[in-house]
Every structure is written in structure tokens, then in C-alpha cells.
Wavefront OBJ file of the C-alpha trace (Angstrom):
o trace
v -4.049 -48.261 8.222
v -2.672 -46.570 4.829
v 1.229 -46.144 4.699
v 2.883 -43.067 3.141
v 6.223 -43.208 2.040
v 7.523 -39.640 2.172
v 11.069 -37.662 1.349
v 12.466 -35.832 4.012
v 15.854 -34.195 3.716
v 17.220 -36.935 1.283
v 15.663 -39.946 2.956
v 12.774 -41.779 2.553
v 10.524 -43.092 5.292
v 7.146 -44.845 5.689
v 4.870 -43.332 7.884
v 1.486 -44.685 8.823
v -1.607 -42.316 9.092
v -5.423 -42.668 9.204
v -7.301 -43.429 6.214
v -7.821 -40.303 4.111
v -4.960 -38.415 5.688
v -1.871 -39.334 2.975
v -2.222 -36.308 0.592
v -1.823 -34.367 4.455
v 0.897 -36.127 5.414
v 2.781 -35.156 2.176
v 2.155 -31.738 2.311
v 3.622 -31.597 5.571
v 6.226 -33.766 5.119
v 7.151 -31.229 2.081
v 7.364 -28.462 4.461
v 9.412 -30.536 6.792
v 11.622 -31.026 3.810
v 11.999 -27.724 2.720
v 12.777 -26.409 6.072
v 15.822 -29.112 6.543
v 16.955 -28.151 2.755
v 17.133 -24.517 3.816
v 19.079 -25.721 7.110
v 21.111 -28.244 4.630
v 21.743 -25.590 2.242
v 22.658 -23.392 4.527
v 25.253 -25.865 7.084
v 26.963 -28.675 5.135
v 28.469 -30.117 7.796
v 25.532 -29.944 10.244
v 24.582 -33.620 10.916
v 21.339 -35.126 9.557
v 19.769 -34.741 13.361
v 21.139 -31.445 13.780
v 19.274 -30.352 10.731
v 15.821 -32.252 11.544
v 15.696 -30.640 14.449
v 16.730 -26.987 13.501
v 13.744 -27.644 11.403
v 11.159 -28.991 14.051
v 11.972 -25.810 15.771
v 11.440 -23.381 13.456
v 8.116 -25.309 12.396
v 7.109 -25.175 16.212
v 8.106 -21.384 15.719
v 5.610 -20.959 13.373
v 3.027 -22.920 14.919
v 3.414 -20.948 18.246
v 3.499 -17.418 16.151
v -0.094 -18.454 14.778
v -1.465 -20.210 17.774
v -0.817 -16.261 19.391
v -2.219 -14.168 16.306
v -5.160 -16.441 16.629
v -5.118 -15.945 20.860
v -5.489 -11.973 19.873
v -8.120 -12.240 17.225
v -9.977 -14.140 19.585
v -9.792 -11.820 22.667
v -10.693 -9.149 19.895
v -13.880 -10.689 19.412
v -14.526 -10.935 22.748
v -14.036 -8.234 23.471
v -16.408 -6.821 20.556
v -18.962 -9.335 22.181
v -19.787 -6.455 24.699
v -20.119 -3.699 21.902
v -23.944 -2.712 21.534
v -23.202 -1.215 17.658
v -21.654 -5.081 17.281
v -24.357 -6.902 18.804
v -27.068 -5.065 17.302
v -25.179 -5.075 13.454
v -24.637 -9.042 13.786
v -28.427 -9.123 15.137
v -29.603 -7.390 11.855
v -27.360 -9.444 9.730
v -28.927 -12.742 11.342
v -32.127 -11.028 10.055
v -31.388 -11.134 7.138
v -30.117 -14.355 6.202
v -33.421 -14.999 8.121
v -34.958 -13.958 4.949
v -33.004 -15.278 2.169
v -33.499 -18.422 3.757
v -36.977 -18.173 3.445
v -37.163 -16.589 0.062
v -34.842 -19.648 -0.841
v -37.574 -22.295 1.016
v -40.401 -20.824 -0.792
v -38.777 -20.478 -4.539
v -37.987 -24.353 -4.425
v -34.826 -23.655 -5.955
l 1 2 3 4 5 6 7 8 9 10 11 12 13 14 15 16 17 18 19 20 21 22 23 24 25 26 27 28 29 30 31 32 33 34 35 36 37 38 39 40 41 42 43 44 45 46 47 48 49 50 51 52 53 54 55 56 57 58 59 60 61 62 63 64 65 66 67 68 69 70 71 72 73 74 75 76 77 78 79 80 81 82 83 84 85 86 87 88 89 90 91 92 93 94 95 96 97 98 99 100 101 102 103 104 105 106 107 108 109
């Protein structure tokens, strides 16, 4: 299992992740990072843990904002599900990739 060695608020720690997954874990551990500098920057006499965490939450925050937005979109599109001008404009769209995809077969491109 690879090992990533990553930066986070002024220390460094090795985290193990599944093959394929370091340039992931770096990117998040760079948003981790920023967050606690922001915290850091903002408290310099908040302790290390005080900071990690002020950080988790806001992350989670986040996470929870776009979990929601993405709630609402869905139930939009449920809701459109029951539209007959929907149905019937995805049904004609359907259509017609129908028939690109066949021009496409037939042209041996």
C-alpha cells in the first residue's frame, strides 16, 4: 500500500492510501492545510488541535453545504421526471443521438 507523506499545518505526516490515490490525498491534504493556516493565521495562540479541528469543521461545513445543493438538484429532477414537455424533449434528444450513432457506425470513422 503506497505511503504519502503530506504537510499539514507545519507538520509532516505519512499517510497510507490505495494505490493510485497519492496525487488525491495531496490535494486534500492541501486544503486541510490551507484551512488550519487561515485558522493559524488568524489565532496564534490557538493550540495545534484547536486549529485541526476548527478546520475539520469548516471542511465538514462545506461538505454538508454541497451534499444539500446536490439533495435539491436532485428532487428538481425528480420532480421534472413527471413533466410531459421534459419527458417528451429528453425522448427526442435520445432520438437523436440514436442517429449520430448510427451515422457514426456506418462512416467507419
Amino acid at each position: 500500500m503506497p505511503q504519502v507523506n503530506v504537510t499539514i499545518n507545519g507538520r509532516a505526516y505519512a499517510v497510507q492510501c490505495d494505490p493510485g490515490e497519492e496525487h488525491r490525498i495531496r490535494d486534500l491534504a492541501r486544503m486541510v492545510d490551507g484551512k488550519a493556516a487561515s485558522f493559524a493565521d488568524q489565532s496564534l495562540r490557538a493550540g495545534e488541535a484547536r486549529i485541526l479541528v476548527l478546520a475539520a469543521l469548516v471542511l465538514a461545513d462545506e461538505l454538508a453545504e454541497a451534499n444539500d445543493a446536490l439533495r435539491r438538484l436532485n428532487t428538481r429532477a425528480a420532480a421534472g421526471a413527471d413533466d410531459p414537455a421534459l419527458a417528451d424533449g429528453i425522448e427526442r434528444l435520445a432520438r437523436r443521438i440514436e442517429v449520430v450513432a448510427s451515422r457514426l457506425e456506418t462512416s467507419h470513422i
